[in-house]
C-alpha positions in Angstrom: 131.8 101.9 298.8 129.7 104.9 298.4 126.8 103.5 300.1 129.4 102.8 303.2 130.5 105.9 303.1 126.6 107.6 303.0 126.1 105.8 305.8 129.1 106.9 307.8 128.7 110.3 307.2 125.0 109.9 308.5 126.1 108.1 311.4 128.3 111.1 312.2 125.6 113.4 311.7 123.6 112.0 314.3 125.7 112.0 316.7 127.5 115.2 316.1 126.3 117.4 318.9 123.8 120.0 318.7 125.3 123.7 318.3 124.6 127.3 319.9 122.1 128.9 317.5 121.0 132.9 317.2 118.4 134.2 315.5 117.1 137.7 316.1 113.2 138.5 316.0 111.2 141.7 315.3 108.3 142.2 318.2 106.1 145.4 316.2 102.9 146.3 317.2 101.6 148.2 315.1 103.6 151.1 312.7 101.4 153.9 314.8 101.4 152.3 318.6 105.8 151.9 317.9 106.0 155.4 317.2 103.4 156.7 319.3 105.3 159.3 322.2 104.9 158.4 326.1 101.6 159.5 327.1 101.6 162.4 329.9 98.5 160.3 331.7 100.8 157.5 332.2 102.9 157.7 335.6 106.9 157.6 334.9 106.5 154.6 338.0 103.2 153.2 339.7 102.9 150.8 342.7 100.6 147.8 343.1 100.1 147.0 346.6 99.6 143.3 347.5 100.6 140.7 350.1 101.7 137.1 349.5 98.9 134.3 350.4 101.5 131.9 350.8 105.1 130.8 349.1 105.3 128.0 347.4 108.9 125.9 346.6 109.0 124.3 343.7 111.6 121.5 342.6 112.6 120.5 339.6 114.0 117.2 338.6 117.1 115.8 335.8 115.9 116.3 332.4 112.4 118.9 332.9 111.8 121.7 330.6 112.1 124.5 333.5 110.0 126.9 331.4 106.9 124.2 330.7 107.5 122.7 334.8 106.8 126.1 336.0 103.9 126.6 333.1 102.6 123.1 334.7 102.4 123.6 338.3 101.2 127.2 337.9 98.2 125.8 336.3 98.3 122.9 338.6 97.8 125.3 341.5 96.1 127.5 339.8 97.9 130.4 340.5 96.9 133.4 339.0 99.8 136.0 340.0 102.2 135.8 341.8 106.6 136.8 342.0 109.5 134.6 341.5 111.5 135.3 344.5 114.2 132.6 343.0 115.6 130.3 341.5 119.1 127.6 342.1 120.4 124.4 340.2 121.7 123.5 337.6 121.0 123.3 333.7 122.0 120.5 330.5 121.2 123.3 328.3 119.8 127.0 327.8 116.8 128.8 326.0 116.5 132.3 326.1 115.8 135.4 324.9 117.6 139.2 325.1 116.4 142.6 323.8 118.8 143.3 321.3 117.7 147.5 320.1 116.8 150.5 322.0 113.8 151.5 319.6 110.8 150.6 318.5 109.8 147.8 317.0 112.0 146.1 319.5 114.2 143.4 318.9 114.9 140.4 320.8 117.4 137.8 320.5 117.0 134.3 320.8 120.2 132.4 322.0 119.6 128.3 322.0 122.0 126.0 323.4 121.3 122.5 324.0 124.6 121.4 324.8 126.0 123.8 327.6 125.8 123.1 331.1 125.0 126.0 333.1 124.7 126.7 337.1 121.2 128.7 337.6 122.4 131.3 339.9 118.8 133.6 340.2 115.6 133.5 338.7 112.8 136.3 339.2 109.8 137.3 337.1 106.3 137.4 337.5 103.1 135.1 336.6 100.2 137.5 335.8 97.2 136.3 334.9 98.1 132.8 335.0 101.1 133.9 332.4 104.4 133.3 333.5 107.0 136.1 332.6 110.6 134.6 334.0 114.2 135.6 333.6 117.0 133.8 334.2 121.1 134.1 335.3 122.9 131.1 334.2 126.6 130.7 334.5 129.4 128.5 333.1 133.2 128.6 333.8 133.6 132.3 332.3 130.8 134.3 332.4 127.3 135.4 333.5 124.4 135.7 331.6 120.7 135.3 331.1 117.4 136.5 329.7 114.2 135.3 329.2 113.7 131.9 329.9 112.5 130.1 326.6 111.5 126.3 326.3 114.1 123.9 325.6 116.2 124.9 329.0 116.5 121.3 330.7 117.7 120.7 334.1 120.5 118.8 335.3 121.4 117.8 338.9 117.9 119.7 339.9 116.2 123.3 340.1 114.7 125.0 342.3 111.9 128.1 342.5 110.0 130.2 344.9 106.9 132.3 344.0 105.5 134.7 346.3 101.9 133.5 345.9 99.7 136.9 345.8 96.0 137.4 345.5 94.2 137.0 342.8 92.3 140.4 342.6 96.6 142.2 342.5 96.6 143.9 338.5 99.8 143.2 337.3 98.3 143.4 334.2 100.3 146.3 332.6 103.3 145.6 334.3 105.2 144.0 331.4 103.4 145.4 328.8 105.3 147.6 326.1 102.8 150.2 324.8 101.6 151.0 328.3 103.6 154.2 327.8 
């Protein structure tokens, strides 16, 4: 009786589905760089001027990791930067990441759902250096919302994604990078 009862309570572990799960992460540097003040020989706003080689659409088929796809085929084409102009489908589950502080060290929030279909209204970002930095809007049947796009966000029906394709000698080196300041 026990033993069948083990065993049923396994079973129905398995196949319980997998829940939303949260977990917030501290991103320091370094004590001195975090409280270090804007530096006066930084601009407030810079501009990198660069054209796009070519555009290339990228599709997306049921069940692919959106995050490690795009990782794939930028590496594939060897693209070193480039813009993600956008981004449309649909998703079986979401992966991302939020700031979650206004100081320094910042925070960011790490919201995992396996389980929740989701329309991919927009995507934009940036691959620099070969790196790709992406952000997502999802929706469901009440709200809006997004982030960083982290593994583990699996498409449904399909996704699509355009990147601007610029050339490779275009710095985008600093443009996400926090203690350029």
């Amino acid at each position: 009786m026990q033993r069948t009862l083990a065993m049923l309570l396994a079973s129905a572990c398995l196949a319980a589905p997998a829940q939303k799960t949260q977990r917030e992460v501290v991103n320091p540097t370094t004590p001195e760089e975090d409280a270090r003040p804007n530096s006066d020989r930084v601009p407030e706003v810079y501009a990198v001027p660069a054209r796009f080689e070519r555009v290339v659409v990228l599709r997306f088929k049921y069940q692919t990791d959106l995050l490690a796809g795009l990782q794939r085929m930028v590496k594939e084409l060897r693209i070193r930067n480039a813009v993600i102009l956008a981004g449309a489908g649909s998703v079986r589950g979401y992966h991302v990441h939020v700031v979650s502080n206004r100081t320094f060290p910042s925070r960011n929030l790490f919201v995992r759902d396996p389980t929740a279909p989701a329309d991919l209204v927009s995507m934009n970002g940036y691959v620099i250096g070969g790196r790709v930095h992406a952000h997502v809007t999802l929706a469901d049947g009440e709200r809006a919302f997004g982030g960083h796009l982290e593994p583990g966000t699996e498409v449904f029906t399909f996704a699509v994604v355009t990147l601007g394709i610029l050339n490779d000698a275009a710095d985008l080196s600093r443009v996400d990078d926090k203690t350029f300041r």
